[in-house]
Biopython code that builds the backbone (N, CA, C, O; Angstrom):
import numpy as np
from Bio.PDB.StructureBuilder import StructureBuilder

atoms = [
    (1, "UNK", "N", (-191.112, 18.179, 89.179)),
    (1, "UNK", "CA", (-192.386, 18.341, 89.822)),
    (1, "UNK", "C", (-193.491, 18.023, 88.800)),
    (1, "UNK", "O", (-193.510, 18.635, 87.732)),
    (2, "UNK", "N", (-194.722, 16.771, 89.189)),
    (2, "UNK", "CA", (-195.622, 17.187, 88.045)),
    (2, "UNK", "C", (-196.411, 17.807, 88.490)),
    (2, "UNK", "O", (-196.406, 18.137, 89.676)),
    (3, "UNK", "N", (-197.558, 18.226, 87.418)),
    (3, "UNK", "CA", (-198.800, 19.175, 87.485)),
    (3, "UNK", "C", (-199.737, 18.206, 87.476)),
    (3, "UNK", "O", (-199.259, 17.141, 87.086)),
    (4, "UNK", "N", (-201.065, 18.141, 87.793)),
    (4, "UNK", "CA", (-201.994, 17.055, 86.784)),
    (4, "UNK", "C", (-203.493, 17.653, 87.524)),
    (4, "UNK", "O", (-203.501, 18.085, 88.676)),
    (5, "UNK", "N", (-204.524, 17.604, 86.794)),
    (5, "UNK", "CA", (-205.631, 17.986, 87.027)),
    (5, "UNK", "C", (-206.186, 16.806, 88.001)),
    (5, "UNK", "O", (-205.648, 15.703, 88.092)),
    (6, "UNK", "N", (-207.453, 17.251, 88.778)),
    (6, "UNK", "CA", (-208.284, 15.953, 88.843)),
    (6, "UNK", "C", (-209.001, 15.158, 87.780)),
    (6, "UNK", "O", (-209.344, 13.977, 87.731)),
    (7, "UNK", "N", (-209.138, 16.316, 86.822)),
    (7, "UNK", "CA", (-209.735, 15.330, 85.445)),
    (7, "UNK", "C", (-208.307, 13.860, 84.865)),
    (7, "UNK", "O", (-208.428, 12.659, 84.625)),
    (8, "UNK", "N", (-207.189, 14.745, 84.854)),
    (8, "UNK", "CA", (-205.946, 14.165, 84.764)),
    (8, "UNK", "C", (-206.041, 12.693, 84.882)),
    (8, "UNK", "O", (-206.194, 11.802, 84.047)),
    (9, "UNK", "N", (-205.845, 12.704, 86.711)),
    (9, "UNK", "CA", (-205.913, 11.524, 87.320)),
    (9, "UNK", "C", (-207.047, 10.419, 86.743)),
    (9, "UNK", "O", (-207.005, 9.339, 86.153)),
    (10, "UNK", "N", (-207.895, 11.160, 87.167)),
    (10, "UNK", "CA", (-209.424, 10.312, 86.727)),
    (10, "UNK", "C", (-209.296, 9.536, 85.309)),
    (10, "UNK", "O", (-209.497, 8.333, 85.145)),
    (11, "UNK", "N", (-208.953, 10.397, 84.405)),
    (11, "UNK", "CA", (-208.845, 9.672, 82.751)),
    (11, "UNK", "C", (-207.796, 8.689, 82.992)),
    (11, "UNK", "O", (-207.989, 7.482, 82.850)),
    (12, "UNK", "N", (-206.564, 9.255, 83.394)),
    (12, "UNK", "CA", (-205.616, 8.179, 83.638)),
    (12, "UNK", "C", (-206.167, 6.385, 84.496)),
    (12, "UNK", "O", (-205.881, 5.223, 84.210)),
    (13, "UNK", "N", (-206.821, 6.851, 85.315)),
    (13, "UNK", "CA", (-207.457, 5.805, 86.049)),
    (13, "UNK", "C", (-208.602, 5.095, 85.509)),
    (13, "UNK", "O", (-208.775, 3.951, 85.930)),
    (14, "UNK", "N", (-209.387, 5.544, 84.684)),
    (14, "UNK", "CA", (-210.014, 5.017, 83.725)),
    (14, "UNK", "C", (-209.558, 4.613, 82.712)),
    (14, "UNK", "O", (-210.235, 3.791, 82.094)),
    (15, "UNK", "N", (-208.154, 5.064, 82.123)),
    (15, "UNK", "CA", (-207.858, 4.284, 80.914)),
    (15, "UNK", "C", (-206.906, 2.747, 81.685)),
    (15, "UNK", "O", (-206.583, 1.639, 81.258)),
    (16, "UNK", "N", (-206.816, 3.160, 82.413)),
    (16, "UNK", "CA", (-205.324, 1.719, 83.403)),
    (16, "UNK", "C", (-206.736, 0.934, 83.651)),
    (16, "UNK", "O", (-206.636, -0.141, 83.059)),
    (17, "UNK", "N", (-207.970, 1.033, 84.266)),
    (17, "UNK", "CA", (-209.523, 0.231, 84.750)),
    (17, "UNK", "C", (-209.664, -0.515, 83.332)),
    (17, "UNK", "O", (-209.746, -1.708, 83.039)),
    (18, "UNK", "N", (-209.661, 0.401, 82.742)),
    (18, "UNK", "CA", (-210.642, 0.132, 81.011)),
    (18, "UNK", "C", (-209.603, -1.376, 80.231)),
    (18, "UNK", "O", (-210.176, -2.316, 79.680)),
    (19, "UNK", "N", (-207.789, -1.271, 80.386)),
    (19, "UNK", "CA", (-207.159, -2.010, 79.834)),
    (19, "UNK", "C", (-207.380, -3.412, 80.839)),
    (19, "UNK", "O", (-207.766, -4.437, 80.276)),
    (20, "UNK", "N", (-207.148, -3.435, 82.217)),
    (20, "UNK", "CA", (-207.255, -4.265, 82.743)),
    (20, "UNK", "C", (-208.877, -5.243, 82.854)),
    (20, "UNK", "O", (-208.905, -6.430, 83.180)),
    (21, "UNK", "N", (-210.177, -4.373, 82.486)),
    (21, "UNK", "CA", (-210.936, -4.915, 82.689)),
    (21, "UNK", "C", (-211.231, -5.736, 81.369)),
    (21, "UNK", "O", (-211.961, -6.726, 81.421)),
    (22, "UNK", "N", (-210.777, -5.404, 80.434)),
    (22, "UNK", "CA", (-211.261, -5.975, 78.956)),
    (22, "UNK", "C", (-210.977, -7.308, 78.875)),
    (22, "UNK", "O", (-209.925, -7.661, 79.407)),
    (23, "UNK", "N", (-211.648, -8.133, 78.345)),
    (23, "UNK", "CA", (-212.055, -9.800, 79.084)),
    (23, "UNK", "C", (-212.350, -10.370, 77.486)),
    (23, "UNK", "O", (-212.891, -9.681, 76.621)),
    (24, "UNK", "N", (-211.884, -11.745, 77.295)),
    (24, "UNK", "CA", (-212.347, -11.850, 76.207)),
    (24, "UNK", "C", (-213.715, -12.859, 76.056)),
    (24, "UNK", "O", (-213.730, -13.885, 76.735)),
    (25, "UNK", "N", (-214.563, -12.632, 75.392)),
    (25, "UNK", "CA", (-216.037, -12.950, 75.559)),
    (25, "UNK", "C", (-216.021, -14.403, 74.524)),
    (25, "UNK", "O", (-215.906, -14.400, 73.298)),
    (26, "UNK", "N", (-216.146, -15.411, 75.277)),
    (26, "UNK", "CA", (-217.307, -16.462, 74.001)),
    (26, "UNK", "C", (-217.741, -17.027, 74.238)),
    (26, "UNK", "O", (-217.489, -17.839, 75.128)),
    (27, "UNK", "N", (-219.024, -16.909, 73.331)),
    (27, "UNK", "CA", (-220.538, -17.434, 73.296)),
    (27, "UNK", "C", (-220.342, -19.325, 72.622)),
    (27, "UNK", "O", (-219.752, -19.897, 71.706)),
    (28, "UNK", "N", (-221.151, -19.639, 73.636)),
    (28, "UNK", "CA", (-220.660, -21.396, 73.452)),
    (28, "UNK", "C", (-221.909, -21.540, 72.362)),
    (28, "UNK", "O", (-223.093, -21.254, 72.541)),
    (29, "UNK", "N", (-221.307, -22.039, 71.257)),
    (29, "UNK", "CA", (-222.404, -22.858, 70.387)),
    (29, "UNK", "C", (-223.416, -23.375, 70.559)),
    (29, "UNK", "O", (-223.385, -24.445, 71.167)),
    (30, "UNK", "N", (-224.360, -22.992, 70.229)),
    (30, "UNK", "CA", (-226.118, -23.852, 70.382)),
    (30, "UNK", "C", (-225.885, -24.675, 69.329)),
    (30, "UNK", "O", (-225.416, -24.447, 68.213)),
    (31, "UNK", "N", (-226.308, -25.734, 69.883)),
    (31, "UNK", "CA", (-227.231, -26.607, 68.801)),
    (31, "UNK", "C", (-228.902, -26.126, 68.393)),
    (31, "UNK", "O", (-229.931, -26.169, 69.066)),
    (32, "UNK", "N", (-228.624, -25.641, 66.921)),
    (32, "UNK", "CA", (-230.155, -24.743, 66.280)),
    (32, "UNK", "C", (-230.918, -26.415, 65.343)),
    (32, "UNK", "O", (-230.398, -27.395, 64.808)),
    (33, "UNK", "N", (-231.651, -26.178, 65.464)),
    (33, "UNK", "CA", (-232.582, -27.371, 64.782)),
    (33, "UNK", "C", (-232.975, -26.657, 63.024)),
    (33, "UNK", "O", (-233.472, -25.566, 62.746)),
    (34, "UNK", "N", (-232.756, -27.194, 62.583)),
    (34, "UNK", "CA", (-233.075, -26.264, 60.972)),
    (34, "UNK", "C", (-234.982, -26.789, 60.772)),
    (34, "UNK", "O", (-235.199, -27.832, 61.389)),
    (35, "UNK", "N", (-236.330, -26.178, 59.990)),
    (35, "UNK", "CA", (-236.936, -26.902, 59.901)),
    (35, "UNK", "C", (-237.203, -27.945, 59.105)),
    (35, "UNK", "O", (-238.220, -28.638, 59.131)),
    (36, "UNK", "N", (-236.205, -28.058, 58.340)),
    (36, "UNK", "CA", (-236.450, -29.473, 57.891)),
    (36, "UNK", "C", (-235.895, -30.436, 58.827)),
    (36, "UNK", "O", (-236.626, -31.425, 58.874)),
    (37, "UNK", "N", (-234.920, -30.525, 59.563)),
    (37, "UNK", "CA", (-235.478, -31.150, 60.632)),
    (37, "UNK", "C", (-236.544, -31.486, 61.687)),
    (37, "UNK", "O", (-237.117, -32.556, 61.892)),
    (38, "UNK", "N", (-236.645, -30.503, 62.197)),
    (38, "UNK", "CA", (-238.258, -30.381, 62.848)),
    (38, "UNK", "C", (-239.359, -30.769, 61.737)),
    (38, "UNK", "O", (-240.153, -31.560, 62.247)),
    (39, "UNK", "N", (-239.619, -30.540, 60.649)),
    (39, "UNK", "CA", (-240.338, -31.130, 59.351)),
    (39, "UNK", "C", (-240.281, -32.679, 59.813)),
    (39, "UNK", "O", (-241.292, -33.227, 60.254)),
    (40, "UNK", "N", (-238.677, -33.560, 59.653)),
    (40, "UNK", "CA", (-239.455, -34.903, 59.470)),
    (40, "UNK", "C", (-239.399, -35.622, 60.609)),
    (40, "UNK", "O", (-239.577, -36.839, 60.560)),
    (41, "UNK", "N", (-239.077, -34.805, 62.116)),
    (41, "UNK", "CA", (-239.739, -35.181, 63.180)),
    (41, "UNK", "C", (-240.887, -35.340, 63.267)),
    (41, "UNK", "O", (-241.409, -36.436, 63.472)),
    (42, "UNK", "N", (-241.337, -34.539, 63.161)),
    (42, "UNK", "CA", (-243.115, -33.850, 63.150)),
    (42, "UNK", "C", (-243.802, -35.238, 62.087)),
    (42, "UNK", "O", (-244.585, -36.146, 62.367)),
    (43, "UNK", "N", (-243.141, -34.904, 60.901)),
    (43, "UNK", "CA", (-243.502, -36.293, 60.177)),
    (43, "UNK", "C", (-243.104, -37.514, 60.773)),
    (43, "UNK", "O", (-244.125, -38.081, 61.160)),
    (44, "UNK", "N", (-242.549, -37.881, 60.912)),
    (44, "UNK", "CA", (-242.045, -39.331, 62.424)),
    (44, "UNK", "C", (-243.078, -39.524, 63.581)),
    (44, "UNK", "O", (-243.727, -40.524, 63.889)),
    (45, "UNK", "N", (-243.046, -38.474, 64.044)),
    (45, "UNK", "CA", (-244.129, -38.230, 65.340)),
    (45, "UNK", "C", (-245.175, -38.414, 65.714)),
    (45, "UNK", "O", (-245.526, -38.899, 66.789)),
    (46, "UNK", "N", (-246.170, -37.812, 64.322)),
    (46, "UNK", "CA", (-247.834, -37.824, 64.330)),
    (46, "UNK", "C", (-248.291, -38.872, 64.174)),
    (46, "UNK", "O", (-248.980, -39.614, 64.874)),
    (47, "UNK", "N", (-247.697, -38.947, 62.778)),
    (47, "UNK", "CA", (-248.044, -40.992, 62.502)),
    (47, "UNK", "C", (-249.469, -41.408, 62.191)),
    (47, "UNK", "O", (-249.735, -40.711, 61.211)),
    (48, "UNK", "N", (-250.303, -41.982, 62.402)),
    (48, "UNK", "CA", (-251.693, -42.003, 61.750)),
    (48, "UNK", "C", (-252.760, -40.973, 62.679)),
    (48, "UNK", "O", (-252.562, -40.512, 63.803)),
    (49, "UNK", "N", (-253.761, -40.828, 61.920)),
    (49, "UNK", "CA", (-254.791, -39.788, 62.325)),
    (49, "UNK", "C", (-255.084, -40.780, 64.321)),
    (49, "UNK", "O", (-255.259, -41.924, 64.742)),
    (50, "UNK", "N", (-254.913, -38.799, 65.106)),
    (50, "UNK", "CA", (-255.240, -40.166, 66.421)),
    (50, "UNK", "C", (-255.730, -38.096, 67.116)),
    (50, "UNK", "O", (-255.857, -37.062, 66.461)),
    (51, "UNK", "N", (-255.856, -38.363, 68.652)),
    (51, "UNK", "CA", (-255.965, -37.587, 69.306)),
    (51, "UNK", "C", (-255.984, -36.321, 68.872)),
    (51, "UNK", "O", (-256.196, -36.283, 67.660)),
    (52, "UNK", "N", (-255.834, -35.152, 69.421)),
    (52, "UNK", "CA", (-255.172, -33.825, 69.667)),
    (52, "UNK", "C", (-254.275, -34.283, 70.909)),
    (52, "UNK", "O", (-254.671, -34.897, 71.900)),
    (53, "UNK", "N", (-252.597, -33.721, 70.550)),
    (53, "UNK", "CA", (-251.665, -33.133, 71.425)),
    (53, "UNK", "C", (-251.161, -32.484, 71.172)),
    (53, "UNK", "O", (-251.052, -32.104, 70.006)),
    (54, "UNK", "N", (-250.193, -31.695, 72.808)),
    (54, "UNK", "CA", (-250.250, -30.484, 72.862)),
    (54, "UNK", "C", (-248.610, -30.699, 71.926)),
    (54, "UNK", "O", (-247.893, -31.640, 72.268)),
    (55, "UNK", "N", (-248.259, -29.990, 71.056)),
    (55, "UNK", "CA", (-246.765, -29.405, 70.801)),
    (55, "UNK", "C", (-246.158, -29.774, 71.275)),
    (55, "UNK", "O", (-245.503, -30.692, 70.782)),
    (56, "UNK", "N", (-245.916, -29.328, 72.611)),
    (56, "UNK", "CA", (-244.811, -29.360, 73.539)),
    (56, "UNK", "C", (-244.175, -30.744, 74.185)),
    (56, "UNK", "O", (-243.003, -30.998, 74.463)),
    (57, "UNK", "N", (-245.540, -31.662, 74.343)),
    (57, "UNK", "CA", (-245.121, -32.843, 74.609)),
    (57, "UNK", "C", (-244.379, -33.657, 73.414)),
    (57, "UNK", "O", (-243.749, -34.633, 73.819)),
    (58, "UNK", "N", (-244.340, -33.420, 71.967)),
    (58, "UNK", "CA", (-243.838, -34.021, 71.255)),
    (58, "UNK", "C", (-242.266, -33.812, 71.646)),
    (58, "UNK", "O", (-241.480, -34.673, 72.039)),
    (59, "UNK", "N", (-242.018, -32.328, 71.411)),
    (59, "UNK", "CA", (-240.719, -31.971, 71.667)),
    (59, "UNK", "C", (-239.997, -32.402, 72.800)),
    (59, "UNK", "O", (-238.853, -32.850, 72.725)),
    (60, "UNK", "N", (-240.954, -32.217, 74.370)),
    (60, "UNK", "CA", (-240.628, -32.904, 75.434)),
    (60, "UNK", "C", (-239.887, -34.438, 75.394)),
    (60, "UNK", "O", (-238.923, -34.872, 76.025)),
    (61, "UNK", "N", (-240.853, -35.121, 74.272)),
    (61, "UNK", "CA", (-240.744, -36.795, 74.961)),
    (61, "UNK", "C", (-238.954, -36.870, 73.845)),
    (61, "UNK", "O", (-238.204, -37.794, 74.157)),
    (62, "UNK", "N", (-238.548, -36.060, 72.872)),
    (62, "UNK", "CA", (-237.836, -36.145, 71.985)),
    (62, "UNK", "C", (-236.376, -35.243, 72.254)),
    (62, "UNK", "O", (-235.298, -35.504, 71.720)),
    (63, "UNK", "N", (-236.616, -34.215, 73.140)),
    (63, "UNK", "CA", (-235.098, -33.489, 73.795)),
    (63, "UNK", "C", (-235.320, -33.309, 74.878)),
    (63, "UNK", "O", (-236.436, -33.030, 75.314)),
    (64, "UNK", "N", (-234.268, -33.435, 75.559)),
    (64, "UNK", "CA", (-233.874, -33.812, 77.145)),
    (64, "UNK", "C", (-233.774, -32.514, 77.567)),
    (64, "UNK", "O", (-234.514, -32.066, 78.444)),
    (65, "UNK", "N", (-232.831, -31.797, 76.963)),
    (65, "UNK", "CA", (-231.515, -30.661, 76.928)),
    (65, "UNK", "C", (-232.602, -29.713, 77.167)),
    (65, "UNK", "O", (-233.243, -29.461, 76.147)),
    (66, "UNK", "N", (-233.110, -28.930, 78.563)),
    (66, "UNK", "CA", (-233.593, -27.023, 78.137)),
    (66, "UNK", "C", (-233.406, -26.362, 77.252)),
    (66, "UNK", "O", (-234.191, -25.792, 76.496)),
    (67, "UNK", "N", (-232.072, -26.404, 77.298)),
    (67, "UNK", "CA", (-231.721, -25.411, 76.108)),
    (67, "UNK", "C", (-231.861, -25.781, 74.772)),
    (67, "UNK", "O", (-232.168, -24.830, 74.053)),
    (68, "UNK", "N", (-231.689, -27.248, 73.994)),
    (68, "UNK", "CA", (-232.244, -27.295, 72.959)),
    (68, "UNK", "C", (-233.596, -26.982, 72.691)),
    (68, "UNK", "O", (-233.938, -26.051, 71.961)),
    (69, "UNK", "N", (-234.429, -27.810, 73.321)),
    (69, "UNK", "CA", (-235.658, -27.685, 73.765)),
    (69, "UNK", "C", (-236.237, -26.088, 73.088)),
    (69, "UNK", "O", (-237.091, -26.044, 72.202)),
    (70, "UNK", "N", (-235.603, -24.866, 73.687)),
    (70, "UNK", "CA", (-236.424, -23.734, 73.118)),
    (70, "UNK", "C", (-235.755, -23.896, 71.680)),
    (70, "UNK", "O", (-236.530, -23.731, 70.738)),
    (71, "UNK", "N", (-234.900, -24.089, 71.482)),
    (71, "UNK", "CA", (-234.990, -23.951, 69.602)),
    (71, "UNK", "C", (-235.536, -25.139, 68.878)),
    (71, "UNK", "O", (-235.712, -25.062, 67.662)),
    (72, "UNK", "N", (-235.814, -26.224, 69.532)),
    (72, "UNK", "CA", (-236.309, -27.193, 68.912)),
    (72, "UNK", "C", (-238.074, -26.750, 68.703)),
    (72, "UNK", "O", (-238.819, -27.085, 67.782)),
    (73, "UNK", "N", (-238.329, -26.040, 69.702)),
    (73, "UNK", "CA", (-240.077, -25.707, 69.713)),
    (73, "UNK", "C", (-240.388, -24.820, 68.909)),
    (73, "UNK", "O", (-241.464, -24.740, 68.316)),
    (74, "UNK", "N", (-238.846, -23.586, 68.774)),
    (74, "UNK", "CA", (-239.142, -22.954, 67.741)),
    (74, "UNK", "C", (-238.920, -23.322, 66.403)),
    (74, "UNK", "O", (-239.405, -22.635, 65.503)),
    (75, "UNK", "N", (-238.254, -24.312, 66.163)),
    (75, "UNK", "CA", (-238.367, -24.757, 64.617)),
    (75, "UNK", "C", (-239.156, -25.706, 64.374)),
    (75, "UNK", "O", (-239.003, -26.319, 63.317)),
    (76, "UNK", "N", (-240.344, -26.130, 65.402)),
    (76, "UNK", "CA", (-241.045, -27.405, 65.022)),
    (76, "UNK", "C", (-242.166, -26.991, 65.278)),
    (76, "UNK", "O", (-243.097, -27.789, 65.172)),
    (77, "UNK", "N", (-242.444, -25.549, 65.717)),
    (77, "UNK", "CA", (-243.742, -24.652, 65.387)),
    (77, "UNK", "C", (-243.767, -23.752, 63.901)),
    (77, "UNK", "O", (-244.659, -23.120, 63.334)),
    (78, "UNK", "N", (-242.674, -23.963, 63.655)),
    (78, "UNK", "CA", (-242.333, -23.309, 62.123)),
    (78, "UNK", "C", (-243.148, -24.139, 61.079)),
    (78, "UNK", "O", (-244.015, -23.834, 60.260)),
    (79, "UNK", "N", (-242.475, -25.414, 61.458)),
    (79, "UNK", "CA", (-242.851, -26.686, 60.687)),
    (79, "UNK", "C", (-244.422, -27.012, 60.626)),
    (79, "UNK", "O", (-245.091, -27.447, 59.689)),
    (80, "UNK", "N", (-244.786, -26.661, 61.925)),
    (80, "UNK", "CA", (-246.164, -27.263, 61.500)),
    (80, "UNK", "C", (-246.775, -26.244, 61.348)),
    (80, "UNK", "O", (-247.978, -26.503, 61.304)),
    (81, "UNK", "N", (-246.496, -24.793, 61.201)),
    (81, "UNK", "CA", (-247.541, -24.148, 60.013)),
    (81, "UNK", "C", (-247.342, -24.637, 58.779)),
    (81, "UNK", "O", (-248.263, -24.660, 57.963)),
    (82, "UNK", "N", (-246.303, -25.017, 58.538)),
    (82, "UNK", "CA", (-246.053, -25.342, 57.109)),
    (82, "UNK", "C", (-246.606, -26.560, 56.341)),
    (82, "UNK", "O", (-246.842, -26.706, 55.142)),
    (83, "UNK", "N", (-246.772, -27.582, 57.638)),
    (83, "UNK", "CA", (-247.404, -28.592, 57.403)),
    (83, "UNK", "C", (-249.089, -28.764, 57.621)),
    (83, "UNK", "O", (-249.629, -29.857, 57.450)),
    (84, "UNK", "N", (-249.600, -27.943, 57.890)),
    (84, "UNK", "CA", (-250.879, -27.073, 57.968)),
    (84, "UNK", "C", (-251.044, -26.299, 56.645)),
    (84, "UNK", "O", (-251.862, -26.808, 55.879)),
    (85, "UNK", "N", (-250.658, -25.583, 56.375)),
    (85, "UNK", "CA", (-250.657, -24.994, 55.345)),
    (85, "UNK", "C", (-251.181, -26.182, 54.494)),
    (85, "UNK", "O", (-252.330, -26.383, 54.101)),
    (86, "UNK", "N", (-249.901, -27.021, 54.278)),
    (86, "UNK", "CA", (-249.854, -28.148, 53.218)),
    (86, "UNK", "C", (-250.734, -29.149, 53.285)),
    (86, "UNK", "O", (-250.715, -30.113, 52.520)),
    (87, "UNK", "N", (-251.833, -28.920, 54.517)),
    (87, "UNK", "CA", (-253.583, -29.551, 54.620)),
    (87, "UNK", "C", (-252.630, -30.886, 55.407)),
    (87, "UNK", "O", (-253.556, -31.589, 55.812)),
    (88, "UNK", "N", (-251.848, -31.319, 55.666)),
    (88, "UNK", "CA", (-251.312, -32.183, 55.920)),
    (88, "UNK", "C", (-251.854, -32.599, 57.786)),
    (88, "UNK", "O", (-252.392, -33.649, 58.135)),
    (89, "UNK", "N", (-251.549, -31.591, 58.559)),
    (89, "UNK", "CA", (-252.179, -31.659, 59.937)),
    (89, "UNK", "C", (-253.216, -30.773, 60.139)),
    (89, "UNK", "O", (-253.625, -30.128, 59.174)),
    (90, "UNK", "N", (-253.711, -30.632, 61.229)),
    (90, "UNK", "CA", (-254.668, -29.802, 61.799)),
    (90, "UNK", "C", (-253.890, -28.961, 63.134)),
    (90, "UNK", "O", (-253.014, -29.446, 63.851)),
    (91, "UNK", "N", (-254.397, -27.757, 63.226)),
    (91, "UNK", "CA", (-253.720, -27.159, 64.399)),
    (91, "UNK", "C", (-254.649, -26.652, 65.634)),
    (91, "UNK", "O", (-255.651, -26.353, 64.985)),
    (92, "UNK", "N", (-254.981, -26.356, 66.991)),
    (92, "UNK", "CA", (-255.891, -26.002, 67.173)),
    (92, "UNK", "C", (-255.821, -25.370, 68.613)),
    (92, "UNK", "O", (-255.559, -26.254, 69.428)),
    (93, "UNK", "N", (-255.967, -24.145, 69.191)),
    (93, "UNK", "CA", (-255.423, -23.524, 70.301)),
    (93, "UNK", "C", (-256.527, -22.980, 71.325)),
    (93, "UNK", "O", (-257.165, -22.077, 70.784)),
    (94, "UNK", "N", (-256.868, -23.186, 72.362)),
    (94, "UNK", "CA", (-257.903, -22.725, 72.701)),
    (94, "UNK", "C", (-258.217, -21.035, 73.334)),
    (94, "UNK", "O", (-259.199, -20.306, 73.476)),
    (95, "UNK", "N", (-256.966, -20.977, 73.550)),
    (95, "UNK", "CA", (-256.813, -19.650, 74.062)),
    (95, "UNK", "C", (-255.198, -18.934, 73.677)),
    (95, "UNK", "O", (-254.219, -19.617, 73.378)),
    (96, "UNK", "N", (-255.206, -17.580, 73.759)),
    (96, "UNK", "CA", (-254.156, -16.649, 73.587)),
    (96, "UNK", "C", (-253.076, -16.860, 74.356)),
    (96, "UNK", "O", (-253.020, -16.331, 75.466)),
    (97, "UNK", "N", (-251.767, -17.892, 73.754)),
    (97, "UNK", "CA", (-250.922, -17.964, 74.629)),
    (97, "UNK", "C", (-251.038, -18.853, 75.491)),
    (97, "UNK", "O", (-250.503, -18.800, 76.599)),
    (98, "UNK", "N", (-251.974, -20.060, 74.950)),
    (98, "UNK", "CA", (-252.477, -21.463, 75.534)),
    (98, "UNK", "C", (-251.390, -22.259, 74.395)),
    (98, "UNK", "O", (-250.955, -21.974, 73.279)),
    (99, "UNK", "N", (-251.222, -23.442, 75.384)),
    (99, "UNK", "CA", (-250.829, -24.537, 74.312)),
    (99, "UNK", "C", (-250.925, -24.900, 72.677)),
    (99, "UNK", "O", (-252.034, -25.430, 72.738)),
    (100, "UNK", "N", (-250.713, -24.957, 71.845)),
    (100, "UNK", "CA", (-250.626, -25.018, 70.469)),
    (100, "UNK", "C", (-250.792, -27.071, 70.496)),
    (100, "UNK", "O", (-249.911, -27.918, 70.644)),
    (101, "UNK", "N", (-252.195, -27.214, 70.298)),
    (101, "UNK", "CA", (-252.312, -28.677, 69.806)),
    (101, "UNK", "C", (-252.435, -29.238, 68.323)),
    (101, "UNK", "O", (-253.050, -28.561, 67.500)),
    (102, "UNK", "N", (-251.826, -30.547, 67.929)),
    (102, "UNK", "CA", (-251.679, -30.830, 66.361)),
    (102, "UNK", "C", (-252.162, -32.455, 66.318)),
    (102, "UNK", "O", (-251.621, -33.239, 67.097)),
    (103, "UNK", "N", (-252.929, -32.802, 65.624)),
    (103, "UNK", "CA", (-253.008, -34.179, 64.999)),
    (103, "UNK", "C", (-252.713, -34.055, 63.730)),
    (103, "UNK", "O", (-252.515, -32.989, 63.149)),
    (104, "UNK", "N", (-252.654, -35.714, 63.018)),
    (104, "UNK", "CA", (-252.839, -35.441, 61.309)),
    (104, "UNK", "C", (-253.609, -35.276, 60.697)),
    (104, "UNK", "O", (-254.514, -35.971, 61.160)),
    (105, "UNK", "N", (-253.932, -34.820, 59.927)),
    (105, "UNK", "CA", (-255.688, -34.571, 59.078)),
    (105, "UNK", "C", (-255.584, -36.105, 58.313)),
    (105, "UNK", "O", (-254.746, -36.812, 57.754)),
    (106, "UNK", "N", (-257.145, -36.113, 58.718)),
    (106, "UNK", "CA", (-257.444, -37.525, 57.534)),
    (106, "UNK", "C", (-257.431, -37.541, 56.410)),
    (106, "UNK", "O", (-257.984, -36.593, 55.854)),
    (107, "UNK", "N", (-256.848, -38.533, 55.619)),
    (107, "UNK", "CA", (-257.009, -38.460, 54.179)),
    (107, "UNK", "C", (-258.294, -38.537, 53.431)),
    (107, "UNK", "O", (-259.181, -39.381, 53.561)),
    (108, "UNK", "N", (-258.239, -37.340, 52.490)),
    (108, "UNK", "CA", (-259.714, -37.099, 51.879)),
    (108, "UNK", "C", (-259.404, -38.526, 50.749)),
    (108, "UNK", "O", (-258.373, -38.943, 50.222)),
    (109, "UNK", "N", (-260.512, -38.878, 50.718)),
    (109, "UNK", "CA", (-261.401, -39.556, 49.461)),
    (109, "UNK", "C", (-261.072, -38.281, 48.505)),
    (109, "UNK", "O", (-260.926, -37.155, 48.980)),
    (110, "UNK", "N", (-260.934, -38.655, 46.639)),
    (110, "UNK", "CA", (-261.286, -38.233, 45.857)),
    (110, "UNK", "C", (-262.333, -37.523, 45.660)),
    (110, "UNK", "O", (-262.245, -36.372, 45.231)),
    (111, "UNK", "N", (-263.199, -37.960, 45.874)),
    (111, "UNK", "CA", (-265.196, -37.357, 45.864)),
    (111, "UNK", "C", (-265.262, -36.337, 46.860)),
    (111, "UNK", "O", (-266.105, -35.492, 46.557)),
    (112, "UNK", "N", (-264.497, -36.038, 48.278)),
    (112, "UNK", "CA", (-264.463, -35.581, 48.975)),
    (112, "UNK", "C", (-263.644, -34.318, 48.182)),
    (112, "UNK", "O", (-264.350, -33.315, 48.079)),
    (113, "UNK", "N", (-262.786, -34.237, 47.819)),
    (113, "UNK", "CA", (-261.776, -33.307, 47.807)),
    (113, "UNK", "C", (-262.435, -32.453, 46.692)),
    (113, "UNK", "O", (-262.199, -31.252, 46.559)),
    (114, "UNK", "N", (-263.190, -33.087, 45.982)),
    (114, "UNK", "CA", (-263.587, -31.940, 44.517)),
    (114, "UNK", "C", (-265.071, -31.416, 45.054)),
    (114, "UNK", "O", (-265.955, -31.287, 44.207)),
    (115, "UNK", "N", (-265.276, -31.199, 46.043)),
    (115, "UNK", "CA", (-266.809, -30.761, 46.421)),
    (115, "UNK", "C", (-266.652, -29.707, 47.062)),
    (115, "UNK", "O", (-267.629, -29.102, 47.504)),
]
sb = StructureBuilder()
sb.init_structure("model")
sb.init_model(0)
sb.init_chain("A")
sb.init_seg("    ")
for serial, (resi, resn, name, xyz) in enumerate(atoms, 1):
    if name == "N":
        sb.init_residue(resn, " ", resi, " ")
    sb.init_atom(name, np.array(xyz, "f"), 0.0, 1.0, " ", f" {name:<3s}", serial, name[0])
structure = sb.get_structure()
């Protein structure tokens, strides 16, 4: 004869649920953009002093893929602070959570740069 609680059953039935449900999980590889890649896109891209455009269209006209796409924007917004920083472009946003626009900065003259 057995004995068995309702707790009994229940654990038992949760541990037989728990073995059968365990699944094995994997995460499919992204392709991540490093920024020195995004660096000599960005350098490829701008090319001589011209317009303001927005970020996004660079990345747009250059990955197809959605899903690259968000890591490509995030390593090629990395890049161009860096290339800002380095006086190299200009950056310029009009509003909070508006588009992020970039041209190249013009090259200073000598006489220019020491004033």
């Amino acid at each position: 004869q057995f004995v068995a609680t309702i707790y009994d059953l229940l654990s038992a039935y949760a541990q037989r649920r728990q073995a059968m449900v365990r699944a094995r999980v994997v995460v499919a590889p992204r392709k991540v953009w490093s920024m020195q890649e995004a660096r000599e896109l960005l350098e490829r891209m701008i090319g001589p002093v011209g317009d303001w455009l927005p970020l996004h269209q660079y990345i747009a006209s250059f990955v197809a893929n959605p899903e690259t796409r968000v890591a490509a924007l995030a390593s090629t917004f990395s890049a161009s602070l860096e290339l800002a920083r380095e006086g190299r472009i200009d950056l310029h946003q009009d509003s909070a959570f508006g588009p992020l626009f970039l041209r190249s900065r013009p090259a200073t003259k000598p006489e220019e740069a020491s004033s």
